[in-house]
C-alpha positions in Angstrom: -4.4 -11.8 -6.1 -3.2 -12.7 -9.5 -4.0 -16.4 -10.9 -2.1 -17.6 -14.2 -4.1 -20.0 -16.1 -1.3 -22.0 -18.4 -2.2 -23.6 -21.8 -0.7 -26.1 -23.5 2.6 -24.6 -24.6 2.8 -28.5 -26.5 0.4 -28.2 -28.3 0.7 -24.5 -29.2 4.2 -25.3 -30.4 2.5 -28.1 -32.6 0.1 -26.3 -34.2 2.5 -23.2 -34.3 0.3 -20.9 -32.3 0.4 -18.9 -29.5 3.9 -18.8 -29.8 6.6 -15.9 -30.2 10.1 -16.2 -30.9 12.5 -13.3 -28.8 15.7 -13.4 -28.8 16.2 -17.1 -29.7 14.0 -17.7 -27.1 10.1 -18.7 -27.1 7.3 -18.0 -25.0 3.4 -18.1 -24.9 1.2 -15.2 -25.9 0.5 -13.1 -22.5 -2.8 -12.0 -22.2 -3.6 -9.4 -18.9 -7.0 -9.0 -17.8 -8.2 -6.4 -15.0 -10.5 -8.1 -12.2 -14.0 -7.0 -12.4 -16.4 -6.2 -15.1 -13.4 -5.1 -17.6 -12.4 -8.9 -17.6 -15.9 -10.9 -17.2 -16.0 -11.4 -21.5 -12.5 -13.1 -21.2 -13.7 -15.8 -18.7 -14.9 -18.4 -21.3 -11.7 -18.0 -23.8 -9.1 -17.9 -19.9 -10.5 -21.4 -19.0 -10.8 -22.8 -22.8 -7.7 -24.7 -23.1 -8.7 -27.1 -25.3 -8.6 -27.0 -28.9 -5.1 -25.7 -28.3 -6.0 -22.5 -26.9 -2.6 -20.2 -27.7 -2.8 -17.8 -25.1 -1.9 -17.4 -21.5 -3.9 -15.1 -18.8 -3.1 -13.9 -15.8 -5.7 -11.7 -13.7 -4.9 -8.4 -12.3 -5.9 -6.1 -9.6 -4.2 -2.4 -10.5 -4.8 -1.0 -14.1 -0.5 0.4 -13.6 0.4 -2.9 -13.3 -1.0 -4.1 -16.8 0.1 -0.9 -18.1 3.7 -1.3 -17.0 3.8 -4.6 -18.9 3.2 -3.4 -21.7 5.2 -0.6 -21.5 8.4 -3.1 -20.9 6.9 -5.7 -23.8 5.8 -8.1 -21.0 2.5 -8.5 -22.5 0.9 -8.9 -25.5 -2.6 -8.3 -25.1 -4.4 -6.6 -22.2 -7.6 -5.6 -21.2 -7.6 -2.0 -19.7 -9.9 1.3 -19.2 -10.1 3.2 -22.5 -8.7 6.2 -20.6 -5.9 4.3 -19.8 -5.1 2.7 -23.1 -5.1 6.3 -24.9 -2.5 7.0 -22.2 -0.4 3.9 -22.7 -0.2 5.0 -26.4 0.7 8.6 -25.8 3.9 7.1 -23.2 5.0 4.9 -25.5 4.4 7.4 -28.8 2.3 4.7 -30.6 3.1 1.6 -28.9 -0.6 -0.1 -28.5 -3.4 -0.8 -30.8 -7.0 -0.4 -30.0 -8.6 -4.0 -30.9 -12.1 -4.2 -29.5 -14.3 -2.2 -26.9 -15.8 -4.6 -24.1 -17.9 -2.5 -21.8 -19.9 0.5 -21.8 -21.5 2.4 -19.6 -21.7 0.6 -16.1 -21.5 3.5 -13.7 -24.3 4.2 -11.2 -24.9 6.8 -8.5 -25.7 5.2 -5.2 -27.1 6.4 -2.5 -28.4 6.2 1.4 -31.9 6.4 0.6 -32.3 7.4 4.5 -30.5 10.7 4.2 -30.1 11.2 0.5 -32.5 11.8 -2.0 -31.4 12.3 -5.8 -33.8 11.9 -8.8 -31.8 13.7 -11.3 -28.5 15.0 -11.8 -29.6 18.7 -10.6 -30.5 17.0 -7.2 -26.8 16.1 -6.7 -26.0 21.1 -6.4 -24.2 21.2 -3.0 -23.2 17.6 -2.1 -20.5 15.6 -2.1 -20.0 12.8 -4.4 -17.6 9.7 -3.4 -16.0 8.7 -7.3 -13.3 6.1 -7.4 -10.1 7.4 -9.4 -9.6 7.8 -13.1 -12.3 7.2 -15.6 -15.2 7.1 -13.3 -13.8 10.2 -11.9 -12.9 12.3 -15.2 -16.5 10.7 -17.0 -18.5 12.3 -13.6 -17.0 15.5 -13.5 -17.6 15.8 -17.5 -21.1 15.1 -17.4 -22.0 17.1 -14.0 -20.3 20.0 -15.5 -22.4 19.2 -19.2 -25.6 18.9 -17.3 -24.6 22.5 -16.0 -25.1 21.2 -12.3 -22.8 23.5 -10.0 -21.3 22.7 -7.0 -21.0 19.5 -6.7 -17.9 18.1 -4.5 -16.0 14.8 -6.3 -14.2 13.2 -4.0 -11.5 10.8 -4.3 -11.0 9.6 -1.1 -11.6 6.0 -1.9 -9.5 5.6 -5.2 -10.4 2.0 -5.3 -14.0 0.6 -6.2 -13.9 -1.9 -3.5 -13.0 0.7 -1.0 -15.6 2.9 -1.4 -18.5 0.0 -2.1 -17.1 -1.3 1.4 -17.5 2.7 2.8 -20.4 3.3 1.5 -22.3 0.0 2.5 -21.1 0.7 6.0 -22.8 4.1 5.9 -19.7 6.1 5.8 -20.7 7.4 2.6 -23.9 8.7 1.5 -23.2 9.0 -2.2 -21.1 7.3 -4.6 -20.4 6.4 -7.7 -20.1 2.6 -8.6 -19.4 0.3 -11.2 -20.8 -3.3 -11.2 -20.8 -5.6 -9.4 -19.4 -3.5 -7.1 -23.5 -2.3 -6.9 -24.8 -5.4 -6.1 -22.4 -6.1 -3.3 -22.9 -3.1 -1.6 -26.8 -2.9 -2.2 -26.7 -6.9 -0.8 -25.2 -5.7 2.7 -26.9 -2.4 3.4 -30.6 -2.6 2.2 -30.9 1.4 2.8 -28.8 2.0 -0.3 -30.7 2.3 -3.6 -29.5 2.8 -7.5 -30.4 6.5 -7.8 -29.1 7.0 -11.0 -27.9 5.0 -14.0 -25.3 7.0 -15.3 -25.4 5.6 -18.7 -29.1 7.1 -19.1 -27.4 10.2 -17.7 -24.5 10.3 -19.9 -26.7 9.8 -23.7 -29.1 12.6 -22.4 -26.1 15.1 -22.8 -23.8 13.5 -24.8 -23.9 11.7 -28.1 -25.6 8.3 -27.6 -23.3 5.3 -26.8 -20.1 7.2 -26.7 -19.7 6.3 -23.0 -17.2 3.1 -23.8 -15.2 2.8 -20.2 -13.2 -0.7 -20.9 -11.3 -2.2 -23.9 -8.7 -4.4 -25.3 -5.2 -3.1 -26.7 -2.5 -5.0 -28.3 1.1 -4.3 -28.4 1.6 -2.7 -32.1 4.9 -4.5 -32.6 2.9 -7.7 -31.8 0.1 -6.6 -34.4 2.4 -6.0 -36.8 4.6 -9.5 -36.4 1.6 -11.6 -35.5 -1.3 -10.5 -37.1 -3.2 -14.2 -37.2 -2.3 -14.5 -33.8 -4.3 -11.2 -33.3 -7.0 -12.4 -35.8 -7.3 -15.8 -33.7 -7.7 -13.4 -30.5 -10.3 -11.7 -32.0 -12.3 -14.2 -33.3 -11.8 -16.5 -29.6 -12.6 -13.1 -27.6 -15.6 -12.5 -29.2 -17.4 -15.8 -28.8 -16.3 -15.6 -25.6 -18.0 -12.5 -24.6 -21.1 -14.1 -26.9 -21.2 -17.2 -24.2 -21.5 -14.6 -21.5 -24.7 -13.1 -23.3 -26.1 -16.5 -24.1 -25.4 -18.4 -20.7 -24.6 -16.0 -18.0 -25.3 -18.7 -15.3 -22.6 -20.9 -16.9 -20.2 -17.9 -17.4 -20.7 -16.6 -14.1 -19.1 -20.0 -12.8 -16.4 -19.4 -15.1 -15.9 -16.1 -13.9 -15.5 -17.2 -10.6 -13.0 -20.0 -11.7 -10.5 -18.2 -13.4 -10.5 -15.7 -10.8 -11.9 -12.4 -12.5 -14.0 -11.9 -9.7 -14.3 -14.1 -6.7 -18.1 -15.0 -5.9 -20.1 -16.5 -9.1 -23.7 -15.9 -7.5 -23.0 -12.0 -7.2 -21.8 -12.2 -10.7 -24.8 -13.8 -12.1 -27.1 -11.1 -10.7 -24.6 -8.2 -11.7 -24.4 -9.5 -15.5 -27.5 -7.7 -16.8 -26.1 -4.0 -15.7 -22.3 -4.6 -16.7 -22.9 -3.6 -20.4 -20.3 -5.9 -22.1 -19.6 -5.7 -25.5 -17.6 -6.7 -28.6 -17.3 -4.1 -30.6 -14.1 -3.7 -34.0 -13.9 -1.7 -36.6 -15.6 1.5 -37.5 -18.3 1.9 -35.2 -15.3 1.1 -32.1 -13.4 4.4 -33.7 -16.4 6.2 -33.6 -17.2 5.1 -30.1 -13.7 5.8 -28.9 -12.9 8.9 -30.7 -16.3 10.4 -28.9 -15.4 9.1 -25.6 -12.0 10.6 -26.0 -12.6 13.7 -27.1 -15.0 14.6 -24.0 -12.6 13.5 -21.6 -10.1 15.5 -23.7 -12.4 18.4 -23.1 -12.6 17.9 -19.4 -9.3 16.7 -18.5 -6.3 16.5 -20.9 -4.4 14.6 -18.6 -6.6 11.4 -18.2 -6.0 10.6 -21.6 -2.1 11.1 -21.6 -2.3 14.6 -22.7 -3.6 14.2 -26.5 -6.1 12.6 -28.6 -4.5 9.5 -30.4 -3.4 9.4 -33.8 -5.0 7.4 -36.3 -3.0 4.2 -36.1 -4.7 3.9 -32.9 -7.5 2.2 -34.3 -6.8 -1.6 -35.1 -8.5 -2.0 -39.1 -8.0 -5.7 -39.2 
């Protein structure tokens, strides 16, 4: 379901924010966010409209979706999988700029604790793992096949995260892997399942440390380049936003539930602690991203739109 929060064009037109001129035409700065964990930092800044807020949100269910807007210049700003975003700029041959990274690792292997048992990666040889589509996907096979662990079935089946926690809590599944709060919600209506494995331990045992980044913000590059306070303002709102859901997760959880990035506040709460959100620009998010990229590069080509991004990927400020 998507929910549009509006802000005060008004006042935005007063202050001269949040504003772009097309065409003789004007409209608000469109901001897409991605249900889920991808979208919980934006929760505070989506239902901020005081203090002339200059941006508009609407909340998404399908990564394509936001993707396609940008793409036709519908959006502005969008919150998106990393591995999508590298493809978004290879389509459109430079069209997006990387601003920020908001979450890292927040994968986990799940399992039936009844009729699985897996205490390391070499425990998953011979069985069949239940992966939702794209990044989880490419990120699994990468570091199964790092951790030299053969045979290991990835199945796509449920290419949605919501079908396969729904699968798996019903015991249709006996292994998958999840993101939160996907986790909690499964673990909450089948007490047989158990966290087996946090894939972010996992991942910086084989890989260099903190190069698992899985979600991020882009921005179109002609809107960086014609409204680069507007992209400053962004920034600066974004990451005090993501800040408040460090400091008051309680209170941001209630927010997240309001503006409609994920529907139930309590699970929220709880899933907070293990959804690894971030703010982090500059250097260190080339470094991060460049890592990430070139792994999944490694494994799969095609998850990242075929190449590794040039270096006007990389938003400088």
């Amino acid at each position: 379901m998507k929910r549009v929060i509006s802000v005060l064009l008004a006042l935005a037109l007063c202050l001269g924010l949040g504003v772009l001129t097309l065409a003789g035409t004007t409209r608000p700065v469109s901001v897409m966010v991605l249900n889920g964990t991808t979208g919980f930092g934006m929760a505070k800044l989506m239902a901020d409209e005081a203090d002339g807020n200059p941006f508009t949100f609407s909340v998404e269910t399908d990564a394509s979706a936001v993707t396609a807007a940008l793409i036709s210049g519908d959006c502005d700003i969008a919150a998106l999988p990393t591995n999508a975003a590298a493809t978004v700029y290879n389509k459109t041959e430079g069209g997006v700029r990387l601003l920020a990274l908001n979450t890292l690792g927040v994968l986990y292997l799940v399992t039936n604790s009844e009729t699985v048992t897996v205490e390391s990666l070499e425990d998953l040889a011979g069985m069949t793992v239940y992966v939702p589509a794209q990044n989880p996907s490419f990120l699994f096979r990468a570091l199964v096949d790092k951790a030299g662990v053969e045979d290991v079935t990835v199945d796509n089946t449920y290419a949605q995260p919501a079908d396969l926690r729904t699968a798996l809590a019903a015991g249709e599944v006996d292994a998958a892997v999840l993101p939160e709060p996907m986790v909690t919600i499964a673990c909450a209506a089948n007490d047989k399942l158990t966290v087996a494995l946090d894939l972010t331990e996992q991942w910086d045992a084989v890989f260099p440390p903190d190069s698992l980044v899985l979600g991020c913000v882009v921005a179109r590059t002609e809107f960086v380049d014609e409204q680069p306070e507007l992209v400053e303002t962004f920034l600066e709102q974004y990451g005090a936003s993501i800040q408040y859901l460090t400091d008051e997760p309680a209170e941001a959880a209630a927010l997240i539930e309001q503006t409609g990035v994920f529907t139930n506040a309590a699970v929220a709460e709880k899933a907070i602690p293990r959804c690894n959100v971030c703010f982090i620009t500059g250097e260190q998010m080339r470094r991060d991203m460049e890592q990430y990229l070139t792994i999944l590069f490694q494994e799969a080509p095609e998850s990242i739109g075929g190449k590794l991004p040039e270096e006007d990927f990389y938003y400088a400020g």
